[in-house]
The first five atom37 places (N, CA, C, CB, O) and aatype in JSON, in Angstrom:
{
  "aatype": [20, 20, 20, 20, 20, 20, 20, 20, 20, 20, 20, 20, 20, 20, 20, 20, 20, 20, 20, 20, 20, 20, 20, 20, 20, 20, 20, 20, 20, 20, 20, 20, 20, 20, 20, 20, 20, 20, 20, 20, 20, 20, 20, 20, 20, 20, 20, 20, 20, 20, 20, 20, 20, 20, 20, 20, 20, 20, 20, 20, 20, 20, 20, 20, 20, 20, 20, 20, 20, 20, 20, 20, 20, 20, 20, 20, 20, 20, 20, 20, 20, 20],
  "atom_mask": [
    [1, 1, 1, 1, 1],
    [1, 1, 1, 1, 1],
    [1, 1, 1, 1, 1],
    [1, 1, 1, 1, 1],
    [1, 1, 1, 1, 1],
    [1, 1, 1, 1, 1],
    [1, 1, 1, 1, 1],
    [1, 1, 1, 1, 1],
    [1, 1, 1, 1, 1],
    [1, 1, 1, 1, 1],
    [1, 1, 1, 1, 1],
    [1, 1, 1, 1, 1],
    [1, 1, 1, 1, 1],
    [1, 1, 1, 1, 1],
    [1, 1, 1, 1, 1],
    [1, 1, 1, 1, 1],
    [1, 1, 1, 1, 1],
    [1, 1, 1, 1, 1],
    [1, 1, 1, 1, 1],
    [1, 1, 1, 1, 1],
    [1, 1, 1, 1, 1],
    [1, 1, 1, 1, 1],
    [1, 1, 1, 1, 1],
    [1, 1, 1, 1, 1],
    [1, 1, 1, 1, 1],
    [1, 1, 1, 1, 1],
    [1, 1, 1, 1, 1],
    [1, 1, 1, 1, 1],
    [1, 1, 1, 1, 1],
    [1, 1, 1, 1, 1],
    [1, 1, 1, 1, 1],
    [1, 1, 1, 1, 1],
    [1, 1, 1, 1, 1],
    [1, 1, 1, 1, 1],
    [1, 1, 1, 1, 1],
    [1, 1, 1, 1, 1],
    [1, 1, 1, 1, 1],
    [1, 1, 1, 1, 1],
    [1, 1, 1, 1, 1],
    [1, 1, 1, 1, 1],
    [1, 1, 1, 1, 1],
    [1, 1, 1, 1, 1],
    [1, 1, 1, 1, 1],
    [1, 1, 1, 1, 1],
    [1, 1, 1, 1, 1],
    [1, 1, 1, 1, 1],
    [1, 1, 1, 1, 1],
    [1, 1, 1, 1, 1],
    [1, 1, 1, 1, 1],
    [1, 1, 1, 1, 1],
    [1, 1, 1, 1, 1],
    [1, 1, 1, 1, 1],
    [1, 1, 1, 1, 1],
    [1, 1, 1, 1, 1],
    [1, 1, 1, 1, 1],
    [1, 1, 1, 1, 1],
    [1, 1, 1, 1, 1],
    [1, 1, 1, 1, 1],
    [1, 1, 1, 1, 1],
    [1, 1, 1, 1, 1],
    [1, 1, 1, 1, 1],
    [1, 1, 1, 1, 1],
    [1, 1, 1, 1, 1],
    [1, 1, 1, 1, 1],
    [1, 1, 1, 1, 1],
    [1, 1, 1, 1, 1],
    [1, 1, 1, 1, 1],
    [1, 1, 1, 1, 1],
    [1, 1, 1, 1, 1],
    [1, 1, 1, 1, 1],
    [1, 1, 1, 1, 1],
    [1, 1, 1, 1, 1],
    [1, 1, 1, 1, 1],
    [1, 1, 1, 1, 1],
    [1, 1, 1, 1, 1],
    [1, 1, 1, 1, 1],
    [1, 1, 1, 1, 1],
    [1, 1, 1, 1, 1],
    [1, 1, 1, 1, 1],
    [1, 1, 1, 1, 1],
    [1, 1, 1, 1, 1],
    [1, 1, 1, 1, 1]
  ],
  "atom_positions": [
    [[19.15, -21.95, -62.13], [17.97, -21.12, -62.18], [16.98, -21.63, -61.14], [17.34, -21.11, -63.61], [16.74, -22.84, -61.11]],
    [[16.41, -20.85, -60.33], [15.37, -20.94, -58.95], [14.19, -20.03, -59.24], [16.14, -20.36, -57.39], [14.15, -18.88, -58.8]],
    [[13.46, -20.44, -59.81], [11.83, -19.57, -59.52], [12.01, -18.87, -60.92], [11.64, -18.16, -57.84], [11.88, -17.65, -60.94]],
    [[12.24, -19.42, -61.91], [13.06, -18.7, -62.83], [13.51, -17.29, -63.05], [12.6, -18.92, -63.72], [12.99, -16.28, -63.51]],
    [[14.47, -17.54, -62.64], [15.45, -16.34, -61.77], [16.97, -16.39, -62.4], [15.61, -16.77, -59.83], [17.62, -17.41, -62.17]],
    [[17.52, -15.42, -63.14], [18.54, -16.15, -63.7], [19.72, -15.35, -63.43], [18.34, -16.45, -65.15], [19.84, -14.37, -64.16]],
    [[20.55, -15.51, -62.62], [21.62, -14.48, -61.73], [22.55, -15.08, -62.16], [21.66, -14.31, -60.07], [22.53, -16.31, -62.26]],
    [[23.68, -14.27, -62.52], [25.13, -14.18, -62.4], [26.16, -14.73, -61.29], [25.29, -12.96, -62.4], [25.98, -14.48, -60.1]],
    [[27.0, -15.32, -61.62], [27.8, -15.66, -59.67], [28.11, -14.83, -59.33], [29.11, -16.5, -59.19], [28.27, -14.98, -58.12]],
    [[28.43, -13.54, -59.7], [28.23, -12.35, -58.97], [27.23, -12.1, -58.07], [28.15, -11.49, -59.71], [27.33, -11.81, -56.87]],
    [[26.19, -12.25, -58.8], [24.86, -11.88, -57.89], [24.67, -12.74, -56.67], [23.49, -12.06, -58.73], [24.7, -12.53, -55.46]],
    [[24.44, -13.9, -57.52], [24.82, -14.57, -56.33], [25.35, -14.74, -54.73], [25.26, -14.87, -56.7], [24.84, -14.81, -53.61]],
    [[26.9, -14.78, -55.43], [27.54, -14.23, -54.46], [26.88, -13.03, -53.04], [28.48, -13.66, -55.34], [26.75, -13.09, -51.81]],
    [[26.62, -11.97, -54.21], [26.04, -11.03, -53.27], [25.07, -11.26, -52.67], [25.79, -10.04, -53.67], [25.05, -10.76, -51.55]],
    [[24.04, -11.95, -53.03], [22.81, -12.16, -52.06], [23.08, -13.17, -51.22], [21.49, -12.49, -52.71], [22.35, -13.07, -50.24]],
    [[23.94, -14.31, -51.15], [24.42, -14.71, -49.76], [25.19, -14.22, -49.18], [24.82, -15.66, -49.61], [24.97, -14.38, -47.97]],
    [[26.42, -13.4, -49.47], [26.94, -12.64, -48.06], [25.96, -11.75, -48.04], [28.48, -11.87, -47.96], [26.16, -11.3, -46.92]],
    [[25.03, -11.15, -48.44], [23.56, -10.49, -47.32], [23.12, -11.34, -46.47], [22.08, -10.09, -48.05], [23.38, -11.24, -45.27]],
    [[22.19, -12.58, -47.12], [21.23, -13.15, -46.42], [21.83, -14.6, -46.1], [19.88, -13.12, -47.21], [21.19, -15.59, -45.76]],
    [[23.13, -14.49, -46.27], [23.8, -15.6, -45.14], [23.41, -17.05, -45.95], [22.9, -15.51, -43.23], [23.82, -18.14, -45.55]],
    [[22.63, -16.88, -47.05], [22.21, -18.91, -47.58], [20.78, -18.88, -46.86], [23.6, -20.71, -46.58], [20.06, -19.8, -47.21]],
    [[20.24, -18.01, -45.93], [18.98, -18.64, -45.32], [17.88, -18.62, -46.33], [18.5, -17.88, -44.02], [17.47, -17.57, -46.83]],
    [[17.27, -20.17, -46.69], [16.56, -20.39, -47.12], [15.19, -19.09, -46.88], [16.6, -21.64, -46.78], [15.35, -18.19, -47.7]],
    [[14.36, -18.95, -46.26], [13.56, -17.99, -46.2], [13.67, -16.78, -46.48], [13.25, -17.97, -45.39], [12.7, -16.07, -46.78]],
    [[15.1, -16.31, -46.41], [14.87, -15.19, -47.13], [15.33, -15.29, -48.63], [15.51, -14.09, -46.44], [14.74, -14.46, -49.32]],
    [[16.01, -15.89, -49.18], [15.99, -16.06, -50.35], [14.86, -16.47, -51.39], [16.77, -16.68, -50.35], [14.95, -16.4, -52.62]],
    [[13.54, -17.0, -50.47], [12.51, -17.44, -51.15], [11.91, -16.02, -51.19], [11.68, -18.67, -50.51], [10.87, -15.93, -51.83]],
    [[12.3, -15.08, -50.72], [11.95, -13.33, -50.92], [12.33, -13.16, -52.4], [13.02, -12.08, -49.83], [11.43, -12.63, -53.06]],
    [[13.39, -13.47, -53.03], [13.87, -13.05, -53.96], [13.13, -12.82, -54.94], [14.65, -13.62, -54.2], [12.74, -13.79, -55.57]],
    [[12.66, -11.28, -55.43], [11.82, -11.34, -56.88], [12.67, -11.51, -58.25], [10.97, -9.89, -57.08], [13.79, -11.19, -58.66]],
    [[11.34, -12.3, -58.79], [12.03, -12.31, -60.78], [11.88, -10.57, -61.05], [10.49, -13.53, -62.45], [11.02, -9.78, -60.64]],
    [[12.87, -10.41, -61.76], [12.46, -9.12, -62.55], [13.14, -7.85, -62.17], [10.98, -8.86, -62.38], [13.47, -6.9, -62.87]],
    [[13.31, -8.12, -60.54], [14.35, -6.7, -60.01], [15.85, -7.1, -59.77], [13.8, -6.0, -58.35], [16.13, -8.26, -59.46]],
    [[16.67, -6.28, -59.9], [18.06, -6.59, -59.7], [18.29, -6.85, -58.47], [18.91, -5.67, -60.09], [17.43, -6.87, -57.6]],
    [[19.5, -7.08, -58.31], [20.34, -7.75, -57.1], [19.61, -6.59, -55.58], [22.63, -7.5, -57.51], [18.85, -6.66, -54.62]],
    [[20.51, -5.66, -56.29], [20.35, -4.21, -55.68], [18.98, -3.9, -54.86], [20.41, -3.14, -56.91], [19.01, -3.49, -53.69]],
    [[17.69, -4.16, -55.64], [16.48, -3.85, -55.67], [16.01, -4.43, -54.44], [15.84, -4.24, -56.85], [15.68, -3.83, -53.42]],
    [[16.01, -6.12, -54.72], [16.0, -7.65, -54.22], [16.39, -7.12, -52.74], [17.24, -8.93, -55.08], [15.44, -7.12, -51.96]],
    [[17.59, -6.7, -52.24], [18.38, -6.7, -51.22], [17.86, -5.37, -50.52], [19.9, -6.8, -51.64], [17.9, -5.31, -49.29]],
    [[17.27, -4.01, -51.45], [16.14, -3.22, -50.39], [15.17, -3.5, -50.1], [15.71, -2.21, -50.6], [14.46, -3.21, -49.14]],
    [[14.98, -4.45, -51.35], [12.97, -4.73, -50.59], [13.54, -5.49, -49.43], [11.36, -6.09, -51.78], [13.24, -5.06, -48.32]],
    [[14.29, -6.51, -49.49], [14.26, -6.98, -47.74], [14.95, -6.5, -47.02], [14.55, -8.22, -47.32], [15.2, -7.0, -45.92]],
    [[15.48, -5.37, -47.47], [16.26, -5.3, -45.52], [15.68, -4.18, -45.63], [18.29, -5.27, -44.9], [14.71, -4.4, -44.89]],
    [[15.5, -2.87, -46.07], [15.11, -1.45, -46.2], [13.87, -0.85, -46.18], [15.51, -1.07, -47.17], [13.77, 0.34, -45.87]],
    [[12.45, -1.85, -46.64], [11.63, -1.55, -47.01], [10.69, -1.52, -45.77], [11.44, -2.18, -48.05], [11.09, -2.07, -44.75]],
    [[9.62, -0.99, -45.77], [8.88, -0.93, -44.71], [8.28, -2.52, -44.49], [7.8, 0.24, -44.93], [7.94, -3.11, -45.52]],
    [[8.15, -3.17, -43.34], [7.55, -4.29, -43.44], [8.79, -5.35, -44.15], [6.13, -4.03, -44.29], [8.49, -6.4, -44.71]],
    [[10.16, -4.88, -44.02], [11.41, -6.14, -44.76], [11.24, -7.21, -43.94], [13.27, -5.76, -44.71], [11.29, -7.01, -42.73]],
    [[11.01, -8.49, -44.43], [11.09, -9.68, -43.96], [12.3, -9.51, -43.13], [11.09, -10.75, -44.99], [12.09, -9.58, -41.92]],
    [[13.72, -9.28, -43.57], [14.68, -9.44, -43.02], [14.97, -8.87, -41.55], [15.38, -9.1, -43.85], [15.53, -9.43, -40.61]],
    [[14.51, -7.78, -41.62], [14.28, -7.19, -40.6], [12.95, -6.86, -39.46], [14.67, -6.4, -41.04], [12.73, -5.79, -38.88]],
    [[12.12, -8.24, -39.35], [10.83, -7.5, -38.89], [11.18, -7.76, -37.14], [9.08, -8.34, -39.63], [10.38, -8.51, -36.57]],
    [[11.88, -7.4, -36.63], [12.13, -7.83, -35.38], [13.97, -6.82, -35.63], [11.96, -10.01, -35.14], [15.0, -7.37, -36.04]],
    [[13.86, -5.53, -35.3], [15.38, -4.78, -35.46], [15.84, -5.25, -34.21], [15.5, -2.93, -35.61], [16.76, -6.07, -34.13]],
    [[15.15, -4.71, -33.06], [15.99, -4.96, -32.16], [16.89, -5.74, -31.65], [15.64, -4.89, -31.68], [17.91, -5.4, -31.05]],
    [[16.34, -7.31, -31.97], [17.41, -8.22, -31.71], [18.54, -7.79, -32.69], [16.95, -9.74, -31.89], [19.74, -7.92, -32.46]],
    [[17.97, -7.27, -33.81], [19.51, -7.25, -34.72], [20.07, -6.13, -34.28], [19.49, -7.14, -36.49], [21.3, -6.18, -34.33]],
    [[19.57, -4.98, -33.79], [20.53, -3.92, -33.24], [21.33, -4.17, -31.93], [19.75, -2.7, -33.0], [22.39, -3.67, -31.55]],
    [[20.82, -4.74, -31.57], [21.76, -5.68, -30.05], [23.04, -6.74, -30.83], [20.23, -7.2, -28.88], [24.25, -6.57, -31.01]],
    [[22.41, -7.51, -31.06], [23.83, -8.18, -31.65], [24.63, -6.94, -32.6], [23.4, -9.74, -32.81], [25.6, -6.55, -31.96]],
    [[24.55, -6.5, -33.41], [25.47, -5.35, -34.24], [26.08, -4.5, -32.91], [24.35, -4.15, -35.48], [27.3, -4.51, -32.76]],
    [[25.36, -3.86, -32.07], [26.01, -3.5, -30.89], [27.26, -4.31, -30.1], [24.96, -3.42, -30.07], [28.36, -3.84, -29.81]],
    [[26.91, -5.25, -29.92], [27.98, -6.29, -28.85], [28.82, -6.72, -30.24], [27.03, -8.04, -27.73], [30.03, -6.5, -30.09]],
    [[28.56, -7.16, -31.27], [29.71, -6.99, -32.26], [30.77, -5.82, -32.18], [29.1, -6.87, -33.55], [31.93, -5.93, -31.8]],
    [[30.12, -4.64, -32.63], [31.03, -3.47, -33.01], [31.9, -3.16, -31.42], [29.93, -1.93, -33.65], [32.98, -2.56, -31.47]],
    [[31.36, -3.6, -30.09], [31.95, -3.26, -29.31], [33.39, -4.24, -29.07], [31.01, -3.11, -28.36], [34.35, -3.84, -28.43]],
    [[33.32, -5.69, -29.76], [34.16, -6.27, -30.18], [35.13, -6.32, -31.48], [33.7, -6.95, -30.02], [34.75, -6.77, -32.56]],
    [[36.57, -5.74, -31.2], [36.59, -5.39, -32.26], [37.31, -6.64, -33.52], [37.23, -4.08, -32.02], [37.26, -6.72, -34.75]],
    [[37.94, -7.43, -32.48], [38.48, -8.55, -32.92], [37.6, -9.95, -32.97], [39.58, -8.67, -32.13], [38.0, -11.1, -32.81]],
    [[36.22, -9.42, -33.27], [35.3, -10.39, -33.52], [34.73, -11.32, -32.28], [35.93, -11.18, -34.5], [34.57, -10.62, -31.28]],
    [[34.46, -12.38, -32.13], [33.98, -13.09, -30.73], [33.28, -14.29, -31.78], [32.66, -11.97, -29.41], [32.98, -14.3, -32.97]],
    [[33.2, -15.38, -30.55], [33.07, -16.57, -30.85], [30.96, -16.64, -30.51], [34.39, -17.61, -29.74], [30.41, -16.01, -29.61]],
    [[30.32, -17.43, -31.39], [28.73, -17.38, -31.57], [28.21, -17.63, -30.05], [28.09, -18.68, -32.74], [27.27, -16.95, -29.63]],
    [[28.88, -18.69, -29.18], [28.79, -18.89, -27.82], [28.55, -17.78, -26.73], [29.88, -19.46, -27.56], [27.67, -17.78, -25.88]],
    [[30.05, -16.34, -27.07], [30.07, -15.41, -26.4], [28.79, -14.81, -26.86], [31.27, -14.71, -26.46], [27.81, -14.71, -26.13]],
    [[28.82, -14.28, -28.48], [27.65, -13.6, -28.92], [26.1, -13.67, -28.44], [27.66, -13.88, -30.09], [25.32, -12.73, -28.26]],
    [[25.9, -14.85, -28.32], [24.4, -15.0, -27.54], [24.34, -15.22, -26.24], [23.59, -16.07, -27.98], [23.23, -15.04, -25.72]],
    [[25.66, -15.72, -25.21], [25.52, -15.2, -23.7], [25.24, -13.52, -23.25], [26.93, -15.59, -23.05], [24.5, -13.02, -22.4]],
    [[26.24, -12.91, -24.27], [25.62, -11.09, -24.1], [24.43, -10.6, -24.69], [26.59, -10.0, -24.78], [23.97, -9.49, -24.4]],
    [[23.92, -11.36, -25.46], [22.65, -10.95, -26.21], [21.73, -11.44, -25.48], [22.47, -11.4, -27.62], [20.58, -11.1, -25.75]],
    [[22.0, -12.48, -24.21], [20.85, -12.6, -23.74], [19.83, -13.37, -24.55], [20.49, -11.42, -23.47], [18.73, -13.16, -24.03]],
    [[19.69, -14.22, -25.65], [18.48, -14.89, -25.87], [18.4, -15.99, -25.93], [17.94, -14.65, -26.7], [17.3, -16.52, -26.12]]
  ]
}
């Protein structure tokens, strides 16, 4: 239990393959709304922590999907440029 917050390993589960383990966004996490909820307020919502900067994330999702057999983090940020 975190922030008294009391999730399932299911849930769990699910909110790190979203938010990857990163500490900061998991300190997003509200008591009281479900997994589901939790995971629109940050990526969906107007002003989502997760997303306050798209573009870099629409560039990398771009040079991903144009790879289809994945690529190594090295290649990923020589084409992303940052």
């Amino acid at each position: 239990m975190y922030k008294d917050i009391e999730l399932e390993h299911r849930d769990i589960a699910m909110l790190y393959m979203v938010l990857g383990g990163i500490p900061f966004y998991l300190n997003h996490v509200k008591r009281g709304m479900s997994v589901s909820q939790n995971i629109d307020a940050l990526c969906f919502a107007k002003d989502a922590p997760l997303f306050s900067n798209p573009a870099r994330h629409l560039r990398i999702l771009e040079i991903l999907a144009a790879h289809r057999n994945g690529m190594m983090r090295e290649e990923l940020l020589a084409q992303a440029a940052f």
